[in-house]
MARVEXPA-862453 format. One record per atom (N, C-alpha, C): atom name; x, y, z. Coordinates in steps of 0.02 Angstrom, whole numbers, plus 50000, padded with zeros to 5 digits. Example, Ala and Ser with C-alpha at 12.3 -4.5 7.8 and 13.67 -1.06 7.14 Angstrom:
// MARVEXPA-862453
   a      u      v      w
   N  50660  49716  50390
  CA  50615  49775  50390
   C  50660  49835  50390
   N  50642  49888  50354
  CA  50684  49947  50357
   C  50645  50002  50394
***
This chain:
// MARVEXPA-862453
   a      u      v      w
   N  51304  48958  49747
  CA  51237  48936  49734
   C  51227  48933  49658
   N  51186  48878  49625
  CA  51182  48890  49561
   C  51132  48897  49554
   N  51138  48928  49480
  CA  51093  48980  49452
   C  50985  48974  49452
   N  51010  48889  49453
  CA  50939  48873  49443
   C  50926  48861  49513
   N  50970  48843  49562
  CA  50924  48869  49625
   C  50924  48948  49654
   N  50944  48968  49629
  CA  50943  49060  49648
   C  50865  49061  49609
   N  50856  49043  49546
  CA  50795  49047  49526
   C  50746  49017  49538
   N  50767  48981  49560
  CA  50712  48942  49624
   C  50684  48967  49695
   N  50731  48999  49708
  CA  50714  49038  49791
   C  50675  49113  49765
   N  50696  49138  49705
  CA  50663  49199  49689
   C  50611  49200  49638
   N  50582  49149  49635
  CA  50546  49146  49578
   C  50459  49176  49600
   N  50446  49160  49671
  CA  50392  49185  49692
   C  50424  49273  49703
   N  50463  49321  49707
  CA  50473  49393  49708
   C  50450  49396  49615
   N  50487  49370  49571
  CA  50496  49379  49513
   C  50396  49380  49505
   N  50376  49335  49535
  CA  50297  49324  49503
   C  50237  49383  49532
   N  50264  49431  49582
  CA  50233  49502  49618
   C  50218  49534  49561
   N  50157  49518  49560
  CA  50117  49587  49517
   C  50041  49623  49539
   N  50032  49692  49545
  CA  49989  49714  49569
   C  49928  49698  49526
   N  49875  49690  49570
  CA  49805  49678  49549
   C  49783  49738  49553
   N  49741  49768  49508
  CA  49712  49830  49503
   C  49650  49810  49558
   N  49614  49855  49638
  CA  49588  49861  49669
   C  49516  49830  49640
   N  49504  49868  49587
  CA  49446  49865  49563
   C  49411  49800  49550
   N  49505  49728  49533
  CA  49488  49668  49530
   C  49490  49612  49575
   N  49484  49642  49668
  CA  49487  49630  49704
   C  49422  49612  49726
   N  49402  49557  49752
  CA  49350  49542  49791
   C  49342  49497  49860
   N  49310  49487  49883
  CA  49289  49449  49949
   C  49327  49353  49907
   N  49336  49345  49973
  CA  49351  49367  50022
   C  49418  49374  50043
   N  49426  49422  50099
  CA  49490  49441  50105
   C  49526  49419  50154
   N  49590  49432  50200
  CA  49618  49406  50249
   C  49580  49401  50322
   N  49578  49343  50343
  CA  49522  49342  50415
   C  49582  49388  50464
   N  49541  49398  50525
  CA  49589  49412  50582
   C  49665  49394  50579
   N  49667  49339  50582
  CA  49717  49319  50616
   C  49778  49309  50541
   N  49750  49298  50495
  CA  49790  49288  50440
   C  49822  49370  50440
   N  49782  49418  50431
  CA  49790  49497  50423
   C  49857  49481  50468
   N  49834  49460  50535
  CA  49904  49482  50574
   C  49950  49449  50555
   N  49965  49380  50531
  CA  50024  49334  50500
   C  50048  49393  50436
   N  50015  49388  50408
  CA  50036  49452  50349
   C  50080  49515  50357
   N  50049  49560  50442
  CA  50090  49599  50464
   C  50138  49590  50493
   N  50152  49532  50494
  CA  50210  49512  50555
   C  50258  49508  50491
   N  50239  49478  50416
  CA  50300  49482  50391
   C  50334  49551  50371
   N  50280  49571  50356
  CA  50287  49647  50338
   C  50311  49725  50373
   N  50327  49707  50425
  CA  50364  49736  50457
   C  50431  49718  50466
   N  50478  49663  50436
  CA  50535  49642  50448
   C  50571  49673  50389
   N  50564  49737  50405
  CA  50617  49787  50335
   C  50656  49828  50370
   N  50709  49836  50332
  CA  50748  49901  50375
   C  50723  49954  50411
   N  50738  49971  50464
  CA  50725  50024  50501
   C  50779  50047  50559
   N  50813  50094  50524
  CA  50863  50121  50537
   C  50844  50140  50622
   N  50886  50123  50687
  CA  50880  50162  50732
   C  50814  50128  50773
   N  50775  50063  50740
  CA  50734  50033  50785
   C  50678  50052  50795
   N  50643  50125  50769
  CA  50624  50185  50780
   C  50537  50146  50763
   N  50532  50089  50733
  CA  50468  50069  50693
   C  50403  50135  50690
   N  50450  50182  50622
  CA  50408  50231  50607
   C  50353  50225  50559
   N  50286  50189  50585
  CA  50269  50171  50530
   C  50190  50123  50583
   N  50130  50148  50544
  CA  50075  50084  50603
   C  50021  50085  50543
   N  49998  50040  50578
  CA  49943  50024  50520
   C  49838  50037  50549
   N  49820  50051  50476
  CA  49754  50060  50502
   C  49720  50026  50442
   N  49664  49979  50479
  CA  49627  49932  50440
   C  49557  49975  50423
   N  49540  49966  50336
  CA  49467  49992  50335
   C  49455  49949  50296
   N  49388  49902  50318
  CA  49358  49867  50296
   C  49274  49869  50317
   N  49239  49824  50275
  CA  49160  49820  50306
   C  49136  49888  50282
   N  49082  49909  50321
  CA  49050  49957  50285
   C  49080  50035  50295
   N  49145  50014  50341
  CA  49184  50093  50352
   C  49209  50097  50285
   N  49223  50056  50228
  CA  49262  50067  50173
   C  49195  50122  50120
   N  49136  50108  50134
  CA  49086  50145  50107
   C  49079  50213  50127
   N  49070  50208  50202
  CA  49053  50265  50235
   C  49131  50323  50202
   N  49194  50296  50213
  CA  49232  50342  50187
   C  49221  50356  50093
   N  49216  50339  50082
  CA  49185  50335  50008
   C  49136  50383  49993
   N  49086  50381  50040
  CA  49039  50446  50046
   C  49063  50488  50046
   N  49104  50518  50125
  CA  49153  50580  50116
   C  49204  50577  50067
   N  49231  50546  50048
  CA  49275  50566  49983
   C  49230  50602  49921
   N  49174  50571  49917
  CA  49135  50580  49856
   C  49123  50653  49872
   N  49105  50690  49943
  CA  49091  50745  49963
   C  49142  50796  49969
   N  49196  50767  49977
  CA  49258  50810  49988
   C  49298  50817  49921
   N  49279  50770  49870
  CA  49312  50783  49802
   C  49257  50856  49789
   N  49203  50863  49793
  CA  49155  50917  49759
   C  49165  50969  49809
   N  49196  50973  49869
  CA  49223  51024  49902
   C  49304  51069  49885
   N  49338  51009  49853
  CA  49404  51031  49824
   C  49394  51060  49760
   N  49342  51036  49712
  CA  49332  51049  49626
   C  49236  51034  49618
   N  49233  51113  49633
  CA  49160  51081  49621
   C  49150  51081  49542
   N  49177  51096  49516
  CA  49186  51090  49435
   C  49187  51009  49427
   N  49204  50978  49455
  CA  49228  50876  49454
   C  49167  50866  49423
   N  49179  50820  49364
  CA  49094  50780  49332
   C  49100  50734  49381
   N  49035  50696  49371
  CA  48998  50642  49388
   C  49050  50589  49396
   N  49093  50565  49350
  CA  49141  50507  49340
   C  49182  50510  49399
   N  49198  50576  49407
  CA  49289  50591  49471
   C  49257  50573  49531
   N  49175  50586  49515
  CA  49138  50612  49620
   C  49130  50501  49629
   N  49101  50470  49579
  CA  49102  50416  49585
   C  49164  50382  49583
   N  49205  50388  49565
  CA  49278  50356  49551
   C  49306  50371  49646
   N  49279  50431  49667
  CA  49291  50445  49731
   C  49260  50397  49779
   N  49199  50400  49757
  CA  49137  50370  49798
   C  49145  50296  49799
   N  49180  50264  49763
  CA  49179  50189  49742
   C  49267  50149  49767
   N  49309  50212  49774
  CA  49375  50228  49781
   C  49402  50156  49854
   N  49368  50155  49890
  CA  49385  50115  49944
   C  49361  50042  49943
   N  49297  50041  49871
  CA  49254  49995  49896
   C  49250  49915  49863
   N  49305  49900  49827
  CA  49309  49858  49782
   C  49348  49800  49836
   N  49395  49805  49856
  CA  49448  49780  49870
   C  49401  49755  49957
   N  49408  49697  49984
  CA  49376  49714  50063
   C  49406  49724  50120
   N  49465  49720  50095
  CA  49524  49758  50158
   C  49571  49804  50115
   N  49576  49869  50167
  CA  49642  49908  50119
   C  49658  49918  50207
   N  49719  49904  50203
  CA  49761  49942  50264
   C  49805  50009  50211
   N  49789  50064  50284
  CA  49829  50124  50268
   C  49896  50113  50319
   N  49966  50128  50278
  CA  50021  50115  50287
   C  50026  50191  50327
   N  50029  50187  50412
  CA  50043  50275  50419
   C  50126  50283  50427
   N  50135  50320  50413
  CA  50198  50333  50398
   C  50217  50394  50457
   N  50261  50386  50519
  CA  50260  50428  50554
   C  50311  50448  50570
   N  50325  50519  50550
  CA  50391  50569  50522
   C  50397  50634  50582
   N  50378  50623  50658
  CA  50386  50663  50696
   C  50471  50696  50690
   N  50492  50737  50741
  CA  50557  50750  50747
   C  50584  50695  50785
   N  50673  50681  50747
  CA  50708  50622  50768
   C  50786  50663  50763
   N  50804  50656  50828
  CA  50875  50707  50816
   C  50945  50642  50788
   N  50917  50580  50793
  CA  50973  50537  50755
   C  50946  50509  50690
   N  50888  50489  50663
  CA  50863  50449  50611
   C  50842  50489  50575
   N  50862  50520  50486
  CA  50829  50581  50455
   C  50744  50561  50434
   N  50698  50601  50417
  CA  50624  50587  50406
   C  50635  50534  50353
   N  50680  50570  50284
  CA  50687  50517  50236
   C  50698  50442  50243
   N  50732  50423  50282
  CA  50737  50360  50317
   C  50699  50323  50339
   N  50645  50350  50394
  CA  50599  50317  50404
   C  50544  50344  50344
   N  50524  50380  50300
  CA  50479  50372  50257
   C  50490  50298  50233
   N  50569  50286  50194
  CA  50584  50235  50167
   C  50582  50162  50191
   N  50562  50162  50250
  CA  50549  50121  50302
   C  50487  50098  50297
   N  50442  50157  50291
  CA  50372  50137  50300
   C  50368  50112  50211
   N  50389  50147  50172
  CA  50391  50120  50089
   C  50411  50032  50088
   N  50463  50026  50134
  CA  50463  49959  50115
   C  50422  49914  50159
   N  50390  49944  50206
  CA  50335  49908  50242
   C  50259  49879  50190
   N  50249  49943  50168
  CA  50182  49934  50098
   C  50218  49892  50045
   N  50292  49879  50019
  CA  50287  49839  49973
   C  50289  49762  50013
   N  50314  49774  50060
  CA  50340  49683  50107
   C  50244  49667  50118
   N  50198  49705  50123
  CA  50128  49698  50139
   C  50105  49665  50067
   N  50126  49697  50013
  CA  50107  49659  49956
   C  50142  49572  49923
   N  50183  49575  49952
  CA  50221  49517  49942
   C  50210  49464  49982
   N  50179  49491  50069
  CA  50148  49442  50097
   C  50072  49419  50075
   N  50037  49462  50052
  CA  49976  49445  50025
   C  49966  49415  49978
   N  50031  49421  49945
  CA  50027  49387  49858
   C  50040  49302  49894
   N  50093  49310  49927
  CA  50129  49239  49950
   C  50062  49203  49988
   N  50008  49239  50030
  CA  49941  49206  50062
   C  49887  49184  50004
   N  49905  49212  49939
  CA  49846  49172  49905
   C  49814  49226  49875
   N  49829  49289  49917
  CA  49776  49360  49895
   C  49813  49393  49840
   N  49769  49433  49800
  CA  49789  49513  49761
   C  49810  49559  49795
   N  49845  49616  49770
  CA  49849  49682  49809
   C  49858  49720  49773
   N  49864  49816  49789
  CA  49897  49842  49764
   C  49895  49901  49817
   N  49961  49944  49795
  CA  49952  50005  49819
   C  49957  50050  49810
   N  49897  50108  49825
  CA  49864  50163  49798
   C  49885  50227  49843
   N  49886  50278  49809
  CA  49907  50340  49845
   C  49830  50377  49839
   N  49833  50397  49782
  CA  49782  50480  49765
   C  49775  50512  49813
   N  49759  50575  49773
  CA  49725  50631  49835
   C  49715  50623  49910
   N  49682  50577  49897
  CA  49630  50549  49996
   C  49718  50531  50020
   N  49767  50530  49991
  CA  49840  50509  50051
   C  49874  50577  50064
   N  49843  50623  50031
  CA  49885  50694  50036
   C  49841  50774  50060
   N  49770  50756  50077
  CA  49731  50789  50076
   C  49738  50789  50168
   N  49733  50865  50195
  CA  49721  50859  50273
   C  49651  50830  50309
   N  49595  50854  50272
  CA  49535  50824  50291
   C  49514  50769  50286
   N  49558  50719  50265
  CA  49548  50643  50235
   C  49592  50619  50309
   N  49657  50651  50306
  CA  49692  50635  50359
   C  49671  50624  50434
   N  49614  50714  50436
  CA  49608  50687  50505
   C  49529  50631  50516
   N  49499  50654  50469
  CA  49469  50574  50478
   C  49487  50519  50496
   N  49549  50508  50468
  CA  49568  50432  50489
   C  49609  50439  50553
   N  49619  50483  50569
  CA  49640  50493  50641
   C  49722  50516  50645
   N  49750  50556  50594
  CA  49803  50547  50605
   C  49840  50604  50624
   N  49892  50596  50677
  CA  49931  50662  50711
   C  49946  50686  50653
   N  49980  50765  50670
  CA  50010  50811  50631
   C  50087  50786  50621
   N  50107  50747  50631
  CA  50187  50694  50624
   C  50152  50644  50581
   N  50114  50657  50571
  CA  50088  50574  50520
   C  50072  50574  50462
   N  50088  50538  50392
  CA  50064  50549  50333
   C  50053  50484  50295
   N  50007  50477  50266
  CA  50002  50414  50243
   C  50055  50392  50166
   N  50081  50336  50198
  CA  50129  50288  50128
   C  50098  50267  50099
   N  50048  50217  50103
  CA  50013  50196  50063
   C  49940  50160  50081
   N  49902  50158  50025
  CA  49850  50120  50047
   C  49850  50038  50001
   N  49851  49992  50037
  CA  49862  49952  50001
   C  49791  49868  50031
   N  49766  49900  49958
  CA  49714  49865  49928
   C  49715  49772  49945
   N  49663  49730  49980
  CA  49681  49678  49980
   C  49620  49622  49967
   N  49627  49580  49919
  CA  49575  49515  49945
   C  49591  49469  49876
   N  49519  49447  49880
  CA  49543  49387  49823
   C  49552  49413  49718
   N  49598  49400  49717
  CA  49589  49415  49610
   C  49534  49380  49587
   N  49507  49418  49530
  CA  49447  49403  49511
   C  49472  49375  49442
   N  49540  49404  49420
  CA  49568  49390  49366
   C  49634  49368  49388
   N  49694  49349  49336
  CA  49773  49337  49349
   C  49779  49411  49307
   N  49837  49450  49364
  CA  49835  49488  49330
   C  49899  49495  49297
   N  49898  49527  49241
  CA  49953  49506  49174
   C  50022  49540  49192
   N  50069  49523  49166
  CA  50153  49524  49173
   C  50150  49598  49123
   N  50168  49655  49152
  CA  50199  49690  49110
   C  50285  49700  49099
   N  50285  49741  49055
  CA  50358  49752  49025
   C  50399  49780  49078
   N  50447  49757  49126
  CA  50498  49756  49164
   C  50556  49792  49147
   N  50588  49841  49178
  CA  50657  49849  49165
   C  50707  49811  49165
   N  50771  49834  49116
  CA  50824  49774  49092
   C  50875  49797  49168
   N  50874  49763  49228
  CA  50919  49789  49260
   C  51005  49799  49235
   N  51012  49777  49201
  CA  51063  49772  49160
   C  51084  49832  49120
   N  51031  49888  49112
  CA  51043  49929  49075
   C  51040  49995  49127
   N  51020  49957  49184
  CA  51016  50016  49246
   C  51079  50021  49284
   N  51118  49959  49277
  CA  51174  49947  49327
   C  51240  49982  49299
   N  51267  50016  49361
  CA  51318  50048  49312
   C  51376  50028  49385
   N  51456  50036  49360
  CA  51500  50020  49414
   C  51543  50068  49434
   N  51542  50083  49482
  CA  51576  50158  49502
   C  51664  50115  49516
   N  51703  50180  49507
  CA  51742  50180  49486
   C  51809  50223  49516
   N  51843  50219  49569
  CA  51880  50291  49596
   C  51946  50325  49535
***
């Protein structure tokens, strides 16, 4: 294959860049697009077939209502938190008008290790951003606190085998958002040697 069509087939991966949430707005993926989106985004490795990994949509005014309790549950973890952290909490879901949470589900597997399917569900949240970018939309994806906290967890409903990968932010850019400085893979690649 030559070079300028290799750079032709990869030139939309090369152009993936996250939109900060905050520069996300309406409108976002309808029904049915959401599901075209997930259908690509699930075609990642998954060792063993096991599809460890489901998704949960918060949009509409559930993205507020959790926003409330975050704002309440940040001043329950640090009631010391100023004003800025309890709103940064409170506002945390509400920019973007779809965020699907990537659940990541790590029960016991006596053939497939947890690490495996974590990595599974990891490349599920990035294949989610690459289909959204490729539909026209922004994305990004967000961890903080609210993905590691138990009381956030069982809000959203999730077993004690379940932990969230990611939350990943979706709708239209309000801006293009800018190219940062990339690693030289070249300086990462090394050749093993017996």
């Amino acid at each position: 294959m030559s070079q300028n069509l290799l750079d032709d087939r990869l030139a939309d991966l090369d152009r993936r860049r996250s939109v900060p949430s905050k520069q996300l707005a309406e409108p976002g993926p309808d029904p049915t697009t959401l599901l075209r989106l997930l259908q690509s985004a699930v075609r990642v490795p998954d060792h063993g077939k096991r599809v460890p990994w489901r998704f949960l949509s918060i949009q509409g005014e559930a993205r507020h209502v959790l926003g409330e309790r975050l704002a309440a549950r940040g001043r329950e973890r640090d009631p010391e938190a100023g004003e800025a952290a309890i709103e940064k909490d409170r506002l945390r879901f509400s920019h973007a008008p779809l965020v699907i949470a990537v659940i990541a589900q790590l029960g016991p597997d006596e053939k497939i290790p947890e690490q495996e399917r974590l990595l599974s569900a990891g490349c599920v949240c990035f294949a989610l951003l690459q289909a959204a970018q490729a539909a026209g939309f922004g994305a990004q994806w967000l961890t903080g606190w609210p993905a590691y906290d138990g009381e956030v967890t069982r809000w959203l409903g999730l077993a004690a085998h379940e932990h969230i990968a990611g939350f990943i932010h979706i709708g239209t850019p309000k801006l293009d958002a800018p190219e940062r400085e990339r690693p030289d893979p070249h300086a990462l690649l090394e050749e093993w040697t017996p």
